[in-house]
C-alpha positions in Angstrom: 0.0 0.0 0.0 1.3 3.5 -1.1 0.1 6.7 0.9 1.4 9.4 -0.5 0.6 13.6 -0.1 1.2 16.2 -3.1 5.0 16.6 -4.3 6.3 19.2 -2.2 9.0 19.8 -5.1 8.6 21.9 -7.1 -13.0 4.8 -18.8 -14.3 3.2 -18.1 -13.9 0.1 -20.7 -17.3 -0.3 -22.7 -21.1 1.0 -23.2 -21.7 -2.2 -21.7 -21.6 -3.1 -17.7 -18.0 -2.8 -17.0 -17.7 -6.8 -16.0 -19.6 -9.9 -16.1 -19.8 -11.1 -12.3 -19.7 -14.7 -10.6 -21.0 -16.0 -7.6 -17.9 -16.1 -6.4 -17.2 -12.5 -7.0 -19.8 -11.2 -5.7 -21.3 -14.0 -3.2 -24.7 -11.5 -2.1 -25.7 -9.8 -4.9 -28.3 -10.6 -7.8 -26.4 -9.1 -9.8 -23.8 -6.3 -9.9 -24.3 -2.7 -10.6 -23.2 -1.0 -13.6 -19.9 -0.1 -12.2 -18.2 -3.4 -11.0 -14.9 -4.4 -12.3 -12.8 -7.3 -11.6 -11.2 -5.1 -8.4 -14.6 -4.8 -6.7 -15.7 -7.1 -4.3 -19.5 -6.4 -3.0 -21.0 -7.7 0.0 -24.1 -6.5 2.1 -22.3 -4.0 4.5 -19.0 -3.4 3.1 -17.1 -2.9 -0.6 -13.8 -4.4 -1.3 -10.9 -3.0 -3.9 -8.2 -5.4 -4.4 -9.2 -7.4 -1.1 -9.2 -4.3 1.0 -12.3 -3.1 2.9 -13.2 0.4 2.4 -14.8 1.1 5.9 -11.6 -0.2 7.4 -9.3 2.3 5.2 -11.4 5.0 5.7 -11.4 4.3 9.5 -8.2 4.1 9.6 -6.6 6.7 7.3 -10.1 9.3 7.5 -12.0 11.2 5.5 -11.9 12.7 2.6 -9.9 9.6 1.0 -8.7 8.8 -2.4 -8.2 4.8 -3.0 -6.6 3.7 -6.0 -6.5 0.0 -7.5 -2.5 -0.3 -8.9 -4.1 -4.2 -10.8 -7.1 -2.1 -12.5 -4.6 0.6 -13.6 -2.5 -2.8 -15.3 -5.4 -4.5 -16.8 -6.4 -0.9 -18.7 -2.8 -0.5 -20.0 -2.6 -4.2 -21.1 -6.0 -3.7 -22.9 -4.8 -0.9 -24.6 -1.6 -2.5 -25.4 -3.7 -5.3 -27.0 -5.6 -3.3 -28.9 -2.5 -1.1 -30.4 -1.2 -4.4 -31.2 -3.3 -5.3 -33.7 -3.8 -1.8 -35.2 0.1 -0.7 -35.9 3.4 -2.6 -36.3 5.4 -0.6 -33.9 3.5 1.5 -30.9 4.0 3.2 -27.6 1.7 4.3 -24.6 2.6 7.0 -22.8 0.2 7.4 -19.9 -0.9 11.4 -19.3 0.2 11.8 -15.6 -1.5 15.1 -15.3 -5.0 13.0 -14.6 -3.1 11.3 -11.4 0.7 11.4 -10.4 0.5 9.4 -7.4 3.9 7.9 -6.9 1.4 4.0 -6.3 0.0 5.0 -9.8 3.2 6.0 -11.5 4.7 2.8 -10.0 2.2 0.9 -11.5 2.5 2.5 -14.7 6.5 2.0 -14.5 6.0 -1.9 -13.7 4.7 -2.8 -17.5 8.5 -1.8 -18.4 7.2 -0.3 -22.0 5.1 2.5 -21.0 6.4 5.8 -21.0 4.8 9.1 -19.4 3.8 12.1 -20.9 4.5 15.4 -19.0 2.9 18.9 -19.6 5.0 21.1 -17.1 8.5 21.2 -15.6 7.4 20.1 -12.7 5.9 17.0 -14.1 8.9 16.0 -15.9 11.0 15.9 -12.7 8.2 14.6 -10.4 8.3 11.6 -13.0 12.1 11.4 -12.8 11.8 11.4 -9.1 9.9 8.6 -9.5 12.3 6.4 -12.1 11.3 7.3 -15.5 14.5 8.2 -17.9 13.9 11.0 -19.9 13.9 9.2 -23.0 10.8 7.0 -21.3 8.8 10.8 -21.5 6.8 12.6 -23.8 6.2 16.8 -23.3 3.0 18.4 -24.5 1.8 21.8 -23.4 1.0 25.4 -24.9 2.2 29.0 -24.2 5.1 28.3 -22.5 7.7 30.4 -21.5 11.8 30.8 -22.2 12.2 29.5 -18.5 9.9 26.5 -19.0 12.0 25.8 -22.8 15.2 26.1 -21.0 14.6 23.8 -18.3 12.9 21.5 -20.9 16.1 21.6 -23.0 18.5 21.0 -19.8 16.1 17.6 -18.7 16.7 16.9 -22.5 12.9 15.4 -22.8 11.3 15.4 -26.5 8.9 18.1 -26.5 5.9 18.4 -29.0 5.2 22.3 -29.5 2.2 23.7 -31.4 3.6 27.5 -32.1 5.6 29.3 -34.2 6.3 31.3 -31.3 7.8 28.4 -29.5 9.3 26.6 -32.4 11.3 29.6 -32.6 12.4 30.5 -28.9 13.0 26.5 -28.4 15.2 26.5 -32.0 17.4 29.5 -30.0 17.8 27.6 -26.9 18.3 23.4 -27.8 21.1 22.4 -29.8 21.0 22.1 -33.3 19.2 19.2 -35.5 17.3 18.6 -32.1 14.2 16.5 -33.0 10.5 17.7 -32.0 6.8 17.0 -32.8 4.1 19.4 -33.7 0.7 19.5 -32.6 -2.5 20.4 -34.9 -5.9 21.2 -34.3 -8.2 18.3 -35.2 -10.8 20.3 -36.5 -13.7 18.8 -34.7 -16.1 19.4 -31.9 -16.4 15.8 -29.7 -15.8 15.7 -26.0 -17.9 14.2 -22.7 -21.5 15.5 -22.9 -20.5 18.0 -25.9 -19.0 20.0 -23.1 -16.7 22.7 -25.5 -14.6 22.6 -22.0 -13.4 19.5 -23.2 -13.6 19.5 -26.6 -9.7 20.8 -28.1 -10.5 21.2 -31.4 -10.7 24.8 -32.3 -9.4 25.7 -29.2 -6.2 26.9 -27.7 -3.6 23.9 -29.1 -2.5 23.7 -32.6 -1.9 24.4 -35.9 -3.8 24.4 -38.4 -3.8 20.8 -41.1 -3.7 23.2 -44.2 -0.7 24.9 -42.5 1.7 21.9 -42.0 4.1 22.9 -44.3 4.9 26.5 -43.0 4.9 25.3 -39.4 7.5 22.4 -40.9 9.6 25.8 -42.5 9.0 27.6 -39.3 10.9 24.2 -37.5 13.3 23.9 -40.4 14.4 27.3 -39.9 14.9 26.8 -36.2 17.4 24.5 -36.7 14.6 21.8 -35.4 13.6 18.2 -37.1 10.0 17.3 -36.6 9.8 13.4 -35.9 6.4 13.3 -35.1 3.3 15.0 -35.8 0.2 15.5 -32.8 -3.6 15.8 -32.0 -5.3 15.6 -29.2 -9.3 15.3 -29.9 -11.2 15.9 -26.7 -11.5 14.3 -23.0 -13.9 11.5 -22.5 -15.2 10.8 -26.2 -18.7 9.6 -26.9 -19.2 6.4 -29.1 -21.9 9.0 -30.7 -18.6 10.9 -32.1 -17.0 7.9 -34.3 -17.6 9.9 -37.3 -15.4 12.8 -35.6 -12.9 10.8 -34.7 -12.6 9.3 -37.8 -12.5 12.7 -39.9 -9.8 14.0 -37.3 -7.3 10.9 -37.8 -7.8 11.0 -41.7 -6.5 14.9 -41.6 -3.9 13.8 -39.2 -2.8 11.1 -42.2 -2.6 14.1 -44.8 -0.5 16.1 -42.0 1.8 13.5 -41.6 2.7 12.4 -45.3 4.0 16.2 -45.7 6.6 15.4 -42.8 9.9 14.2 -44.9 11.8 12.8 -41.1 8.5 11.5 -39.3 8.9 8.9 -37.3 6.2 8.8 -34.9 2.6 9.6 -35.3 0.7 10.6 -32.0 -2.8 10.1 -31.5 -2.7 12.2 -28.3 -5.7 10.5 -25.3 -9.6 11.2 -26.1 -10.5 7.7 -24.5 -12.9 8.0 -21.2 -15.3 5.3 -19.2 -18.7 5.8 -17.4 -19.6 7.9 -15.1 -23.1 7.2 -15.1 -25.0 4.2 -15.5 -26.6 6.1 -19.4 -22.9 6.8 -20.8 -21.7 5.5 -23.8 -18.1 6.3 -24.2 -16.1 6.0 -27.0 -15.1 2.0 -27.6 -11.4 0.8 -27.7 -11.8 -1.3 -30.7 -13.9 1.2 -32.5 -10.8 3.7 -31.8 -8.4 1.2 -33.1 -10.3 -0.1 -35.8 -10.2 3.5 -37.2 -6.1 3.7 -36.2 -6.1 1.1 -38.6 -8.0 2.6 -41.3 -6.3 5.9 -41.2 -2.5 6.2 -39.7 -1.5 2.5 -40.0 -1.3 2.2 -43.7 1.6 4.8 -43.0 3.9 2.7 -41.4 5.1 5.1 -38.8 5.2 4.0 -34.7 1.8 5.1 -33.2 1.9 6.8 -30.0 -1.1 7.4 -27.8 -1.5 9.4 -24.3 -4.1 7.9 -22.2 -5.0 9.5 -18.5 -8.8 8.8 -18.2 -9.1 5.5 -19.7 -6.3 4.0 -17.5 -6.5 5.5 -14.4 -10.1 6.7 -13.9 -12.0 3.3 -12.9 -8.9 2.2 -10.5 -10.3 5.0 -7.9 -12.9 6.1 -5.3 -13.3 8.7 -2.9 -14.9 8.2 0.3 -16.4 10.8 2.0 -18.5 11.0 5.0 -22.3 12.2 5.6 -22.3 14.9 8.2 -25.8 16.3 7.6 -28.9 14.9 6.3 -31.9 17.7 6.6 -35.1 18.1 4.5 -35.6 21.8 3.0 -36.9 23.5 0.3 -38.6 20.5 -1.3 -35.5 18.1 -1.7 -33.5 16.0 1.0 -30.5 17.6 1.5 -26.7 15.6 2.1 -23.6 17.0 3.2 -20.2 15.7 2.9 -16.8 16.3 4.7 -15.3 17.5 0.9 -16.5 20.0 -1.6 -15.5 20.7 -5.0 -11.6 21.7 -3.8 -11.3 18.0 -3.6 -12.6 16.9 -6.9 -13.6 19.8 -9.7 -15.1 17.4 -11.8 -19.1 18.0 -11.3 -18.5 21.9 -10.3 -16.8 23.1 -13.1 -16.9 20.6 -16.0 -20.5 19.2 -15.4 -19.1 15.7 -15.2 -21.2 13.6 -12.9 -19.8 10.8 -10.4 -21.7 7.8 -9.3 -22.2 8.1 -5.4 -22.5 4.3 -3.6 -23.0 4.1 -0.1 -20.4 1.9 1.3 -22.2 -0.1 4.1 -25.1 -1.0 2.0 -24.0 -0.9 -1.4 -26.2 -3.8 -2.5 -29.4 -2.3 -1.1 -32.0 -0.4 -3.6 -31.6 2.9 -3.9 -35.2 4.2 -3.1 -34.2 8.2 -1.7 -33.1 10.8 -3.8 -30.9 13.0 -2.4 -28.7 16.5 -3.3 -25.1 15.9 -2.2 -23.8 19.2 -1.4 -19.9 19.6 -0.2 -18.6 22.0 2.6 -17.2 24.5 0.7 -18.4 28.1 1.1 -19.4 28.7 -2.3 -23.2 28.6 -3.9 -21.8 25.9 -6.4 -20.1 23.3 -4.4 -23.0 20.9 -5.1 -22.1 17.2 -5.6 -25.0 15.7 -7.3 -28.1 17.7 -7.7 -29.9 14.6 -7.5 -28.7 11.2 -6.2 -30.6 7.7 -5.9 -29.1 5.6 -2.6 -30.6 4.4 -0.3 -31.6 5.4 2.8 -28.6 6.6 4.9 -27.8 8.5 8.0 -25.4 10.5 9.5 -22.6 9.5 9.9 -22.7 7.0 6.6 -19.8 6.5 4.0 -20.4 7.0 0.5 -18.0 6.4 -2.4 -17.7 8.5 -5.4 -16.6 6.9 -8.7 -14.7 6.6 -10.8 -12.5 9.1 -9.4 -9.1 7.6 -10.1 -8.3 10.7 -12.8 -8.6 14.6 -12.9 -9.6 14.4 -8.8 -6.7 14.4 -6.5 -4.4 16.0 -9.7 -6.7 19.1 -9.6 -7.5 19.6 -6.1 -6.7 22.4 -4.2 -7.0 24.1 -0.5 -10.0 26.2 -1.2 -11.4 27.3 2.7 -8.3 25.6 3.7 -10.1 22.7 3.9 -6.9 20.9 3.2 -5.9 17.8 1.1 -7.3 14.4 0.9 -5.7 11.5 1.8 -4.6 9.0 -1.2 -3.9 5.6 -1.0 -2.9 3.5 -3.9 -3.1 -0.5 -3.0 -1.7 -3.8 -3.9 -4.0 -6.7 -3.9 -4.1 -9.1 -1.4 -3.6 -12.5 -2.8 
């Protein structure tokens, strides 16, 4: 077991039910609720992850408390790496640590041996050297950034991918000469979680343009700069509803990346999510591979991907406890010991999060309740409508999935403080 604060220093897998369930998984139940994986363990008063009982962690470590499942984070990379294998001849995952850098995750991550990480900050490329990654196992991928943030990029000597002329140019005065690079471009489509244009990158901030790949290859050239690989990043959490997106978006990253004389590598970027509610239908890996295979395969280049969500989400849950359960204004009213400092997800990007109440996780959900957090702020609501069943104060709940973009994002809003994280190893 890993417990583990911030760095002082400087999807789920289908449509479909995430796994089939036995008697023997699952001794109590009927049948298992929408978000069971092979992790979960359900009985009548208590939840296991990995063998480990969730009331006991959260009684012994308190709440608010991130747990993490280190086998569920290895089965999602060794799914993807199946998938990639029968989509392109030569490939490489490099999981996005900026949806969870817990040093249990990253360790988890490091123990395939073949998956790199991919960095967006400074910071992140020596908290992930801190943690045993050589530079030539990261990836770099950010926007606006500064001559301090190129220099130190050039001293770690990590590949960066850079998506202005602006930086081509700076980063051309500052590396050495013939130093390779990658270039991002803007996919051109709208597709993200819920159509949210939050997380939707196409037309955004990041990019150039696909009709101008040959003056950002000049603007690289003249930089004293080879561009190796070519970049796009789609959107966070795509919809199986945006197939036709995706597709469009990896046949313009094709034409991109036959006008690159020295490519090497062509990177898909992440776009993969999971459920968060029991009505999602996210994107499915073998529809994204199936249409890696259509489009960028043909060209014979390594394919690189950055997954965060997709790996790292379903391995987590946060347990909080019920402080305050009060009927007012026409709705039942429960409060938690964590707001929105603690997970940003349903407060600023609409994404919802399953709530299951931990000592009776098996029992109907018959109550509706608004789950509201103790932060000081109008918006700090949870869920503006929960099904569980009955509970009192006093009562755990879990939140999930809430293995990516939680902990990574949180903050000490009303110093509140931070949340405890724990990533596990199963028992056997």
């Amino acid at each position: 077991m890993d417990i583990a604060q911030e760095p002082q220093e400087p999807p789920l897998p289908s449509s479909a039910p995430t796994s089939s369930v036995s008697a023997t998984d699952a001794p109590l139940a009927p049948a298992a609720p929408w978000w069971k994986h092979e992790s979960y363990t359900l009985h009548n008063d208590d939840i296991l992850l990995d063998g480990h009982s969730l009331r006991d962690l959260a009684k012994t470590h308190g709440t608010p408390l991130y747990v993490y499942s280190k086998a569920t984070i290895i089965r999602q990379l060794r799914r993807m790496q199946a998938a990639l294998r029968e989509s392109a001849q030569e490939h490489k995952i490099y999981y996005a640590m900026k949806s969870n850098r817990h040093p249990g995750i990253l360790a988890a991550v490091r123990s395939l041996g073949e998956v790199g990480v991919d960095t967006c900050s400074p910071r992140e490329v020596r908290w992930a050297l801190a943690q045993g990654f050589a530079p030539s196992e990261l990836s770099f991928n950010a926007g606006m950034l500064s001559d301090r943030d190129l220099r130190q990029l050039v001293d770690m000597g990590v590949h960066c991918t850079l998506d202005t002329q602006s930086a081509l140019r700076r980063y051309g005065a500052i590396a050495p000469k013939g130093t390779r690079v990658g270039l991002r471009f803007n996919p051109g489509i709208h597709a993200s979680y819920g159509d949210n244009p939050r997380l939707s990158y196409g037309q955004a901030k990041f990019g150039f343009e696909a009709e101008d790949a040959e003056q950002a290859l000049a603007a690289a050239t003249n930089a004293g700069l080879i561009v190796d690989s070519v970049h796009m990043h789609l959107g966070w959490g795509l919809p199986q509803s945006s197939q036709t997106q995706v597709s469009q978006a990896f046949a313009r990253l094709a034409s991109v990346a036959q006008k690159m004389p020295d490519l090497e590598t062509i990177n898909v970027g992440g776009g993969l999510g999971g459920r968060y509610i029991y009505s999602d239908h996210p994107l499915l890996l073998e529809t994204w591979a199936a249409m890696i295979r259509q489009h960028l395969a043909p060209l014979g280049r390594k394919l690189i991907c950055e997954p965060g969500t997709f790996v790292v989400a379903p391995s987590g849950i946060l347990i909080l406890e019920t402080n305050t359960i009060e009927r007012r204004r026409g709705r039942c009213w429960l409060g938690v010991d964590a707001g929105f400092a603690v997970n940003l997800n349903p407060a600023l990007y609409g994404i919802p999060l399953t709530a299951v109440a931990l000592n009776q996780p098996l029992a109907p959900a018959t109550e509706a309740y608004t789950i509201a957090g103790n932060i000081n702020e109008a918006g700090d609501i949870w869920s503006p409508e929960q099904l569980l069943p009955p509970l009192q104060e006093g009562d755990l709940i879990g939140f999930l999935p809430a293995g990516g973009y939680g902990s990574s994002m949180s903050n000490d809003h009303c110093l509140r403080g931070q949340p405890t994280e724990i990533a596990l190893d199963p028992i056997s």
